[in-house]
C-alpha positions as CSV (number, residue, x, y, z in Angstrom):
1,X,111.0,14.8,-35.4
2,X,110.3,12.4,-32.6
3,X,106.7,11.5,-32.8
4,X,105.1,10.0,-29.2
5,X,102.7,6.5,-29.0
6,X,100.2,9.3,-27.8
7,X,100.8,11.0,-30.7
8,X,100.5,8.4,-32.7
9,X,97.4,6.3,-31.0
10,X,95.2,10.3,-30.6
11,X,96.7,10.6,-34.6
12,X,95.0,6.9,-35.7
13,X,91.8,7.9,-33.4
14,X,91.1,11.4,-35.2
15,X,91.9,9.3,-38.6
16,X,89.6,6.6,-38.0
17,X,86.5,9.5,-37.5
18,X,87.3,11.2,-40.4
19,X,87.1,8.2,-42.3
20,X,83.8,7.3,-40.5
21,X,82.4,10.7,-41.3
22,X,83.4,10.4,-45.0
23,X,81.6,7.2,-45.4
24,X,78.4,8.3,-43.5
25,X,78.4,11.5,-45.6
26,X,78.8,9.3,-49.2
27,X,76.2,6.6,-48.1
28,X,73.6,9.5,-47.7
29,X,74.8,11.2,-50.6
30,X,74.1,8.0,-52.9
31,X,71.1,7.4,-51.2
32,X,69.8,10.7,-52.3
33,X,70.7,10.3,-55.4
34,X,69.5,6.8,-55.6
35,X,66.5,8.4,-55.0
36,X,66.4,10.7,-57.4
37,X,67.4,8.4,-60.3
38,X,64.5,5.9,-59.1
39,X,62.0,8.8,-59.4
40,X,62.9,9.6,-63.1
41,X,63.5,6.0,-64.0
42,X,59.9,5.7,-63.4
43,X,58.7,9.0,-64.8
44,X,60.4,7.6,-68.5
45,X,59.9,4.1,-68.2
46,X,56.8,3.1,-65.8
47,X,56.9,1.5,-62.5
48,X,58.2,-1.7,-62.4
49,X,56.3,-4.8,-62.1
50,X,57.4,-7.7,-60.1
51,X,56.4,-10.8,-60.6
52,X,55.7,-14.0,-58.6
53,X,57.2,-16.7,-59.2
């Protein structure tokens, strides 16, 4: 199978988004559920208080 530099450089390009969109997609993911965890965090343990100092 002979395999072209085009081939090869439109290949790494359509690689390199998919990656990109996998990594947008899991920040928001975690984000979300950052979120979530935060909100029951509080609802069993209280807000937190931060001190000065």
């Amino acid at each position: 199978m002979d395999i072209s530099n085009e081939m090869l450089f439109y290949g790494g390009m359509i690689a390199s988004a998919v990656s990109f969109l996998c990594l947008v997609a899991g920040l928001i993911i975690f984000k979300f559920k950052k979120l979530t965890l935060d909100h029951r965090f509080d609802e069993e343990y209280g807000k937190e208080k931060k001190d000065k100092g």
